[in-house]
N, C-alpha and C positions, 0 to 999 in steps of 0.2 A: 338733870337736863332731859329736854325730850327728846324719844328718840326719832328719826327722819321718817320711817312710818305713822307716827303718829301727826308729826308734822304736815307731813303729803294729804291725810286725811282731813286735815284740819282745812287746808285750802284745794282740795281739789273739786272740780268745778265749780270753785268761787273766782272772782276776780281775778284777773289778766296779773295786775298791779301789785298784788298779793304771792301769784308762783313765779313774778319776775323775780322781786325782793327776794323769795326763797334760793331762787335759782341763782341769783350773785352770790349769796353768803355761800350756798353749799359750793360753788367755783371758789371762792376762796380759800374756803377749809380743805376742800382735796387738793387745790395748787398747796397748800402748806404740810397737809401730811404727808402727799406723792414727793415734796423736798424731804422731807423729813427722814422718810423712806430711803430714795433713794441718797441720799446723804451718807445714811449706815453702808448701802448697798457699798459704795464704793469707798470707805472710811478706811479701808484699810488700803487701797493704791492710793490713795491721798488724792482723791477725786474730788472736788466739790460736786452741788448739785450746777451750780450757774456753769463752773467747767464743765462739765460734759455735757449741758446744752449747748454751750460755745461752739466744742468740738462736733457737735452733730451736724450744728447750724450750718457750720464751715465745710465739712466733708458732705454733707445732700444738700445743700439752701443754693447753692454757686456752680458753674460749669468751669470757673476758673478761679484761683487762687483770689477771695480778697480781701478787699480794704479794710482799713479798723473799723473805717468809717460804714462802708457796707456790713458789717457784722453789728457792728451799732446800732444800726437804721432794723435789722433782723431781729436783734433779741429786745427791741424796745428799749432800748438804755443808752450809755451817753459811750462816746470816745471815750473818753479816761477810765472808765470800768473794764471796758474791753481790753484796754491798754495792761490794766494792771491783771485781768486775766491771763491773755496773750502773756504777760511776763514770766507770771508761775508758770506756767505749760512749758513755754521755753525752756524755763530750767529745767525741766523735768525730761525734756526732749520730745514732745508730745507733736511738739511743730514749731514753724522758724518764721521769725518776720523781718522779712527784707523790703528794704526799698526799693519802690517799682521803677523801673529803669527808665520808660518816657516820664516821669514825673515824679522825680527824686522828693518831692515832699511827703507821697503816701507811702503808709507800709499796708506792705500786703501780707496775710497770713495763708500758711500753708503745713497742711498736713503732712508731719514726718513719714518715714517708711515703721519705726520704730511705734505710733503711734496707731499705726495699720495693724502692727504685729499683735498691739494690745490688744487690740476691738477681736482679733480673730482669736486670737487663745480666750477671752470671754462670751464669744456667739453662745455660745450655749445658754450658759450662767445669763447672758446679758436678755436671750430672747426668754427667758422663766421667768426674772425678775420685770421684764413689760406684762409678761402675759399675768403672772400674778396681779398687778394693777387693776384688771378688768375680769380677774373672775369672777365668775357670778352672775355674769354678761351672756346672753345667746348669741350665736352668728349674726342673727337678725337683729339683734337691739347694738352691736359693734357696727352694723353699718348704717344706721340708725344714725347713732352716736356721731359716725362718719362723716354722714352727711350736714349734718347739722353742726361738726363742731367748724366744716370749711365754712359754712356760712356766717359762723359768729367768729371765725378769721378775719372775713374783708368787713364785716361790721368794726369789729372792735380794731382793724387798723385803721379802716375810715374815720372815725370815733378823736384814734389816736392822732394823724394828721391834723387833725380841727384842729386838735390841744394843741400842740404844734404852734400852729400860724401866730 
């Protein structure tokens, strides 16, 4: 297989259409290694990779406890996934989902105190295992990166909404 430098060489300043193509496949392979990774990372507290996105999602993405359905809408996936996420976690005490009291049909998720205690005994462990991710990186090509990755956010959810409709 070739390697990404040779590749980069191959198409750089050729065609637009050519380091697009590059650019989704290599977004693919590092969304599948960075699970991969992180998978090990947390294999032994019985983490998935989708569960501790769940739980990031949940405790920064919201100002208030929510819905399955807003956590859905967040990780691009359906209610029933979330659902049977949210279930393992429960068990596990990670966090609780209750029925929201104006409108007993939704449940709402919320972040245990026990689930607090987890993330704080691994700040350490947990900010080495991100910063690993992007070594190799300068300050300036992380904000770089920064910048551009919010922009292919409201792309690739705009993108998402169409498929949607």
């Amino acid at each position: 297989m070739k390697n990404s430098e040779d590749i980069q060489s191959e198409y750089a300043g050729g065609e637009r259409l050519e380091m697009e193509k590059y650019i989704l496949v290599v977004l693919f392979l590092v969304q599948q290694r960075w699970g991969y990774v992180i998978n090990k990372i947390f294999a032994e507290d019985g983490i998935t990779t989708k569960q501790w996105l769940m739980l990031i999602i949940i405790s920064q993405a919201f100002n208030n406890d929510p819905s399955m359905q807003e956590v859905a809408n967040a990780m691009s996936t359906t209610h029933q996934n979330v659902k049977q996420l949210a279930s393992r976690l429960e068990k596990r005490g990670f966090l609780t989902i209750k029925r929201d009291p104006e409108n007993r049909r939704i449940l709402r998720l919320k972040i245990t105190p026990a689930c607090q205690e987890y993330w704080e005994k691994r700040t350490r462990d947990h900010a080495q295992s991100i910063s690993s991710l992007f070594q190799g990186l300068e300050n300036e090509e992380i904000k770089q990166l920064f910048q551009i990755m919010g922009k292919m956010d409201k792309i690739s959810t705009n993108l998402y909404e169409q498929a949607k409709e």
